[in-house]
C-alpha positions, -999 to 999 in steps of 0.1 A, spaced: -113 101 -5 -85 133 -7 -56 117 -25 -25 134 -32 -5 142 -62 35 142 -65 36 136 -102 27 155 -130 -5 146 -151 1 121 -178 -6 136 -216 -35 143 -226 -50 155 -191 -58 188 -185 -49 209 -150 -70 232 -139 -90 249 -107 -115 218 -102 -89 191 -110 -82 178 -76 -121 174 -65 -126 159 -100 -101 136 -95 -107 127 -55 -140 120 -64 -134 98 -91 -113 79 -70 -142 70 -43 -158 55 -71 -129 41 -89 -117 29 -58 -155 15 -47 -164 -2 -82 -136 -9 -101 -122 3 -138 -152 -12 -155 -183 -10 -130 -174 30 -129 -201 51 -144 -192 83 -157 -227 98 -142 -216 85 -107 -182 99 -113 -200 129 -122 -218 129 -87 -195 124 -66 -173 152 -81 -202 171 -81 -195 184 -114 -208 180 -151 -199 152 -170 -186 185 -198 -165 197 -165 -151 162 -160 -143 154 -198 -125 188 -197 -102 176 -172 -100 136 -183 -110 131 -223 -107 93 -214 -118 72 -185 -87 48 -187 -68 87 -183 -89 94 -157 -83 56 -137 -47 62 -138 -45 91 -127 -64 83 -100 -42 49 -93 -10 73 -94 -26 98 -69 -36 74 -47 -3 52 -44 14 83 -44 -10 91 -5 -8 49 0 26 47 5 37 82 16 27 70 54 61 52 65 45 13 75 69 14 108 100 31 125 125 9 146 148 19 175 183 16 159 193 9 201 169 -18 201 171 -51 199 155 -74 176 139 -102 198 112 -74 215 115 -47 184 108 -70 153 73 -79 165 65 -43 173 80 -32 138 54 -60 121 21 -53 140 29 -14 123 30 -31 93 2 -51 98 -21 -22 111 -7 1 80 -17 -28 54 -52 -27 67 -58 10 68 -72 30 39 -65 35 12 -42 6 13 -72 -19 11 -93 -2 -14 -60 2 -44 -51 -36 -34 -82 -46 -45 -86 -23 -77 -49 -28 -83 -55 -70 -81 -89 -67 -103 -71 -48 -126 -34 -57 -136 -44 -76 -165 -61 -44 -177 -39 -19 -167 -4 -38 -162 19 -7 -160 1 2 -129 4 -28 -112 39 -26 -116 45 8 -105 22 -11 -72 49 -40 -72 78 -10 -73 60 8 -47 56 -19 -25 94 -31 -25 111 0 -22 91 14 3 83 -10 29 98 -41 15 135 -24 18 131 -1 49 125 -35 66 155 -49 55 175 -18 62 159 -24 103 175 -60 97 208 -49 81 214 -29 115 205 -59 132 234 -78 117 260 -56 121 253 -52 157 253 -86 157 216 -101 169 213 -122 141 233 -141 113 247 -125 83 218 -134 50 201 -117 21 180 -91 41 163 -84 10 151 -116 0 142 -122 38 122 -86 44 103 -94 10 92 -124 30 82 -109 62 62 -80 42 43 -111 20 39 -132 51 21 -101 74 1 -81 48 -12 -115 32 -24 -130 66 -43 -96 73 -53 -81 43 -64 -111 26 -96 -119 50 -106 -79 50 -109 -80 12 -125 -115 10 -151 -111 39 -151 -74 46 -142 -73 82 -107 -65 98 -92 -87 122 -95 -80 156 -62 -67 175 -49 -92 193 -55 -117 165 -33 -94 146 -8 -87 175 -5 -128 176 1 -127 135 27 -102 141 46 -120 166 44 -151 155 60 -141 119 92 -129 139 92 -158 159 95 -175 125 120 -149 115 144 -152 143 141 -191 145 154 -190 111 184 -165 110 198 -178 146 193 -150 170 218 -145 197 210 -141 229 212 -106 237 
């Protein structure tokens, strides 16, 4: 799995020529077995390097899980999870702007860091924070930027768009992600289609749409 790096390697790593396919390929394994199920032979493999080569670059395999959690929330949430028509109105746009949510929660590698990321929070806190962060701020408050414009044109009542986006985003990716990790399979697209507008239904039955 390519990931992508925007940050600079945390101390004690070392950059060099084979970093990025020593770190991509610890993150199909990372992201396949978890922190603690990891073998440093597999990772090995599937960097198709040495295990001297890969302690060269990572001295420490909690160094070398981070890094790889970083990379990949850094490629996660670089895809934006929908656009919205400024024009448009919120009745026919809303469930358009969730099923892109929807169908962006169940793509990789969103699945995969979910479920390394909910494994291992207890273990590796900081991360899962920097998941929490990455999660409100970049899909969590786009959404409720979509509904501020709403408001001020008028569509729906004045509220905490925050609060009420945070919902939406809890309510859509927690109705479809949550049977792909537990049973494996994704949800077929009109089942998701329905999830999607049935969540704005809720949405607009709440904040009092206006009749466009």
């Amino acid at each position: 799995m390519k990931t992508d790096t925007t940050h600079a390697p945390a101390p004690g790593i070392t950059r060099g020529r084979k970093f990025d396919q020593v770190r991509d390929g610890a993150a199909v394994i990372f992201l396949r077995d978890g922190y603690a199920a990891a073998s440093v032979d597999d990772i090995a493999r599937s960097a198709r390097v040495s295990k001297a080569t890969l302690y060269s670059y990572f001295p420490d395999k909690s160094l070398m899980f981070r890094e790889v959690l970083r990379a990949t929330m850094d490629s996660a949430f670089r895809q934006q999870p929908f656009a919205a028509d400024p024009a448009s109105q919120a009745r026919t746009e809303l469930p358009r702007v969730l099923s892109d949510l929807a169908t962006w929660a169940l793509s990789e590698p969103r699945l995969s860091l979910l479920r390394v990321m909910t494994a291992e929070s207890t273990r590796f806190p900081d991360d899962a924070r920097d998941y929490d962060d990455a999660l409100a701020h970049r899909v969590a408050a786009p959404l409720a930027q979509i509904i501020d414009g709403w408001i001020a044109a008028g569509q729906i009542r004045d509220h905490d768009s925050g609060q009420s986006s945070r919902q939406l985003v809890a309510l859509i990716t927690g109705q479809v992600q949550q049977p792909a990790l537990l049973t494996g399979t994704t949800l077929p697209d009109a089942q998701v289609a329905r999830i999607a507008r049935d969540a704005a239904a809720l949405f607009l039955s709440a904040y009092g749409l206006q009749a466009a």
